[in-house]
C-alpha positions in Angstrom: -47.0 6.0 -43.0 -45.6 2.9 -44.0 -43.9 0.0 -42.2 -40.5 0.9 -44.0 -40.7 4.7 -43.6 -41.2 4.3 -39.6 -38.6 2.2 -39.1 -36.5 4.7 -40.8 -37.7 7.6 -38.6 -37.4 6.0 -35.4 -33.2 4.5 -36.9 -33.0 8.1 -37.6 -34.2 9.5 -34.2 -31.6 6.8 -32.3 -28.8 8.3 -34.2 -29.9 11.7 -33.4 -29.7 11.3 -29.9 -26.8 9.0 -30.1 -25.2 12.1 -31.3 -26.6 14.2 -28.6 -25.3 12.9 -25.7 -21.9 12.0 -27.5 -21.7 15.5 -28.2 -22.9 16.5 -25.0 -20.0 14.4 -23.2 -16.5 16.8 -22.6 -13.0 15.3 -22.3 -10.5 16.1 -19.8 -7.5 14.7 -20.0 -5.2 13.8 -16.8 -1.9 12.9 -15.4 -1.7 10.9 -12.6 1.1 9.8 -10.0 2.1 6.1 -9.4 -0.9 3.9 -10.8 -2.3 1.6 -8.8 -2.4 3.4 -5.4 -5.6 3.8 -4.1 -5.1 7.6 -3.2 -5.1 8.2 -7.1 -7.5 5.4 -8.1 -10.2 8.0 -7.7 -10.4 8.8 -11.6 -10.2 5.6 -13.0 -12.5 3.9 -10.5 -14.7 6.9 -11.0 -14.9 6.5 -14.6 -15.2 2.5 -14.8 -17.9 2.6 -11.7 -19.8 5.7 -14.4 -20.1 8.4 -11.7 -17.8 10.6 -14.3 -20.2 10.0 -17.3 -23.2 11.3 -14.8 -21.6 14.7 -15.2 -20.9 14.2 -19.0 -17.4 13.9 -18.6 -14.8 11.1 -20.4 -11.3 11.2 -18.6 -8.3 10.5 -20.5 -6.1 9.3 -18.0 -2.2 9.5 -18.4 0.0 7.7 -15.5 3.2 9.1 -14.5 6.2 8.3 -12.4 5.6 10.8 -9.6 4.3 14.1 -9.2 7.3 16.3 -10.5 6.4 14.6 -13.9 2.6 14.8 -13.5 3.6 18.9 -12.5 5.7 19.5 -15.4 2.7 18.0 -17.7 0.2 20.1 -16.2 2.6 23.3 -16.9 3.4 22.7 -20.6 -0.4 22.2 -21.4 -0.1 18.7 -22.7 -2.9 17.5 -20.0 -5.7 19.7 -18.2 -5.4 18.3 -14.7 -3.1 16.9 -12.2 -3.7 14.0 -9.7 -1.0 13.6 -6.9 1.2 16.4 -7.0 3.7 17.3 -4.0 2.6 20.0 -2.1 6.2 22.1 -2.1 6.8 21.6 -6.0 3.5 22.9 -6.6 3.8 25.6 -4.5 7.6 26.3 -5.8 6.1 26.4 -9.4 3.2 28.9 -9.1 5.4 31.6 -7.5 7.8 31.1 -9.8 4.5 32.3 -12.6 4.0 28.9 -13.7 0.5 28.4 -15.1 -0.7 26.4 -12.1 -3.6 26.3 -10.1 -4.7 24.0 -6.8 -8.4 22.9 -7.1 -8.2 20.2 -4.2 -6.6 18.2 -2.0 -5.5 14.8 -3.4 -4.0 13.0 -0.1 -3.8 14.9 3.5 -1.2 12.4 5.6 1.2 9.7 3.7 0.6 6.0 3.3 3.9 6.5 1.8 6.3 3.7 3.6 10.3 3.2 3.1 11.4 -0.2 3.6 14.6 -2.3 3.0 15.8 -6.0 2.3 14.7 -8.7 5.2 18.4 -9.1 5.4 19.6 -5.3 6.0 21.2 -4.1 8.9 19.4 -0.8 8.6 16.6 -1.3 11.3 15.0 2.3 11.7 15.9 5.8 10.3 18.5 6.6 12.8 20.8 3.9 10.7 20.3 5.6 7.3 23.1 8.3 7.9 25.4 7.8 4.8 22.8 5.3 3.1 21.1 6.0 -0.3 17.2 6.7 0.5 14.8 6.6 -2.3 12.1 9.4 -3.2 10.2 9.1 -6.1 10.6 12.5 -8.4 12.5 16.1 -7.5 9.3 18.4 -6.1 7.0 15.4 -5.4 5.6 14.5 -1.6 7.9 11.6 -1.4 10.4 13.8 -1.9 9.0 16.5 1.0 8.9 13.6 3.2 12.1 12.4 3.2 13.4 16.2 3.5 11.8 16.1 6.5 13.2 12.3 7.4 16.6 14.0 6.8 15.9 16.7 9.6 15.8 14.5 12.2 18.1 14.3 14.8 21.5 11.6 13.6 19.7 11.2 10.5 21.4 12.2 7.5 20.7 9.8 4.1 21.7 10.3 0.4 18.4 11.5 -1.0 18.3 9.7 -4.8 15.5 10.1 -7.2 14.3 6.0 -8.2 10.8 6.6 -9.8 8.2 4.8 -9.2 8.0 2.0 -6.9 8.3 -1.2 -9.2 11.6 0.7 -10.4 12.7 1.5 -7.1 12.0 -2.4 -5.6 13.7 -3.7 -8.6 17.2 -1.4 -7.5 16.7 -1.7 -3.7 17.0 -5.9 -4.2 19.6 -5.5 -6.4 21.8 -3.7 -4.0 22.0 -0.4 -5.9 19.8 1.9 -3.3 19.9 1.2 0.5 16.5 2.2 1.9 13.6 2.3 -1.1 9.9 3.8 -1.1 6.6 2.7 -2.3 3.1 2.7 -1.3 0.6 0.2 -1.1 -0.7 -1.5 -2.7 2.8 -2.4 -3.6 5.1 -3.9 -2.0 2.6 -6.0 0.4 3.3 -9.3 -1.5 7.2 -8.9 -0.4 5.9 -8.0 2.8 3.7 -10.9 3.2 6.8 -13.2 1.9 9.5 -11.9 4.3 11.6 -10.4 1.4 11.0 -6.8 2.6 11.1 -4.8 6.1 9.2 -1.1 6.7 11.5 1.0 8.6 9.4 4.6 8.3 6.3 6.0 7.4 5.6 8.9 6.3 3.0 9.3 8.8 5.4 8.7 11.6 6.0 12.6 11.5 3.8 14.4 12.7 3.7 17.5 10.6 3.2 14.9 7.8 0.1 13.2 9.0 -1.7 16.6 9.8 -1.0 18.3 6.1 -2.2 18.1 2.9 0.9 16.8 0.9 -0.3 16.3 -2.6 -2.5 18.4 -4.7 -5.4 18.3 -7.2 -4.3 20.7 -10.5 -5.3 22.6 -13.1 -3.9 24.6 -16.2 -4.5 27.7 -15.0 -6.0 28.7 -18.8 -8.1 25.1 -19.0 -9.4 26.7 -15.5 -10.2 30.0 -16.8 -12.1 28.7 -20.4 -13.3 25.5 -19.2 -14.6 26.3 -15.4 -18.0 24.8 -15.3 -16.3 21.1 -16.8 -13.4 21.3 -13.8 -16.5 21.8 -11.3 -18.5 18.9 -12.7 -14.9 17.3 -12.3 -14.7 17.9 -8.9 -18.2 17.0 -8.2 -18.1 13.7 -9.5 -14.6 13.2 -8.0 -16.4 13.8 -4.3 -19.2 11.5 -5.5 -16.2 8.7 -6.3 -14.9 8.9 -2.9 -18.0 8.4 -0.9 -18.5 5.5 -3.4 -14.9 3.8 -2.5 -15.9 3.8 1.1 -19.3 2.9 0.6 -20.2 0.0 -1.9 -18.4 -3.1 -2.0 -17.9 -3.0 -5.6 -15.7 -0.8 -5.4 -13.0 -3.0 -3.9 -13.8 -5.6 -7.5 -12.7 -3.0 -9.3 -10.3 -1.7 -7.4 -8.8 -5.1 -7.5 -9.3 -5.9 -11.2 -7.2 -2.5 -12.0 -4.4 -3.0 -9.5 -4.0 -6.4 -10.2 -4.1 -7.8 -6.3 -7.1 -9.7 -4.6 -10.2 -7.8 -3.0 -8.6 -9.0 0.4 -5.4 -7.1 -0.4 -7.6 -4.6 -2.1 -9.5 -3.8 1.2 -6.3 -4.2 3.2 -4.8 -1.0 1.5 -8.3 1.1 2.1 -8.8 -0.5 5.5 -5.2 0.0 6.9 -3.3 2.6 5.0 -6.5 5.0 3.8 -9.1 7.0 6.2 -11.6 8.4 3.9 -10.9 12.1 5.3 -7.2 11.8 4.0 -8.9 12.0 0.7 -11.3 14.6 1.2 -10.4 17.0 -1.6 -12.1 20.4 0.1 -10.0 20.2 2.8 -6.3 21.3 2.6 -4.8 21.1 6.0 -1.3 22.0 7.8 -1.1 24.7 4.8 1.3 26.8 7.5 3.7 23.6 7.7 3.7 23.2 4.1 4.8 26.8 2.9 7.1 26.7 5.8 9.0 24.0 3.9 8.7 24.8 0.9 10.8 28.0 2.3 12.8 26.3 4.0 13.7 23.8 1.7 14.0 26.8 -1.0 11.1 25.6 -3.0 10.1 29.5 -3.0 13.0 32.6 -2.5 10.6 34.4 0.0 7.8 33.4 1.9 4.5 34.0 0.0 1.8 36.7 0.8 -2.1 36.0 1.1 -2.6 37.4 -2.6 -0.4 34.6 -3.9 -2.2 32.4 -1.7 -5.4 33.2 -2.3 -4.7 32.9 -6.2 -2.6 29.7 -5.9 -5.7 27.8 -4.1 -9.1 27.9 -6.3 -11.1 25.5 -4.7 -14.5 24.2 -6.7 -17.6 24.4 -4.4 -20.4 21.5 -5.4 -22.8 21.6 -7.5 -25.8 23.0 -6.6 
């Protein structure tokens, strides 16, 4: 065999397996709530640190404004899974037969925080009777949360729908909502500058901090024809977590994509995040949570162990 003629073998060989292991790669694509925030950093850190490539999987990764939106895309088929949706919508939209399915937790507890100008006179919840309160999207846990703000004893705010926290900051300083939300990292800059004040956190009720208030998702037909690529999902999503709270890299690129410094970066993790309010096996308070969604008529009846049981797939590991 000539020189020439194994050269063009072994060219021919590379593109072979070139093709191979493109062909052996499977996309999912996702939408996910509120960019940046470290809860729902999972995917893309996942991806850019490679742990989603070890399972052959290339994520197409769609940010929304909240988790009614990243619902509703989940429903109409136009994305395969869900990061960050609110507990009640979720739970509202399968009994009402939408094509929804809960493969994980995505955040037990709220870093959520609501917050106002350094100048207001509002000082704590008990002033927000009569006062606009943001939330970000109808059905999402922002929107659970301050349902429950609003049960609270002289406590009774104008719930309003602001999006997502860059829109929201930008119409709490100029006057047009009273009390805004966000979570970090955003926000911390104002804090650090005096130009903002946290009044509540979403932690600060204690049903909150011990339930599982937003949801991993599926299509309930990608979940039925495309099983063994959600589990490798799931398996490489656990693998991403461990790898947040384990190797220090993940803080440069956790930096890089929310645009804030690493100190900032592992201020957010540090302060805000335990790694179990991540854990996606383990759905917690789910007694408090169809409570209300009952109560807050997410769902006309309260729901049997059937529905339950169907609503809630969880994917065990990889053997």
């Amino acid at each position: 065999m000539n020189r020439h003629s194994r050269y063009a073998r072994v060219a021919a060989l590379a593109l072979l397996l070139a093709g191979s292991t493109a062909f052996a790669q499977e996309t999912l694509k996702l939408a996910i709530g509120q960019r940046g925030n470290w809860d729902t950093s999972v995917a893309e850190l996942g991806q850019r640190a490679g742990i989603f490539k070890k399972q052959g999987l290339v994520l197409d990764l769609v940010y929304t404004q909240g988790g009614g939106e990243t619902q509703q895309a989940v429903i109409s088929g136009s994305v395969d899974i869900g990061i960050a949706a609110g507990a009640a919508g979720v739970i509202g939209a399968y009994v009402k037969g939408a094509p929804v399915r809960v493969i994980g937790a995505e955040t037990s507890g709220a870093a959520d925080y609501w917050y106002v100008p350094a100048a207001s006179p509002i000082k704590s919840l008990a002033d927000t009777t009569g006062k606009t309160m943001a939330y970000s999207t109808n059905g999402s846990s922002t929107h659970s949360i301050v349902l429950e703000f609003a049960k609270q004893p002289g406590v009774k705010p104008r719930l309003t729908a602001t999006g997502g926290p860059a829109a929201t900051f930008t119409q709490v300083m100029s006057g047009q909502i009273d009390v805004g939300w966000s979570a970090p990292p955003f926000g911390l800059d104002a804090m650090e500058q005096g130009k903002i004040r946290i009044i509540a956190r979403g932690n600060d009720i204690p049903s909150i901090k011990n339930q599982t208030v937003r949801f991993l998702i599926v299509n309930s037909a990608v979940l039925e024809k495309r099983r063994e690529a959600i589990a490798k999902f799931m398996q490489a999503y656990r693998e991403t977590v461990d790898w947040m709270y384990s190797n220090p890299q993940a803080m440069t690129i956790y930096a890089v994509f929310a645009k804030v410094s690493e100190g900032q970066a592992k201020r957010v993790r540090d302060e805000f995040f335990t790694k179990d309010m991540l854990n996606p096996d383990k759905i917690i308070g789910l007694e408090t949570t169809l409570a209300e969604a009952y109560a807050g008529k997410f769902i006309a009846s309260p729901m049997s162990r059937e529905q339950i049981a169907g609503m809630i797939q969880l994917q065990s590991p990889l053997k």
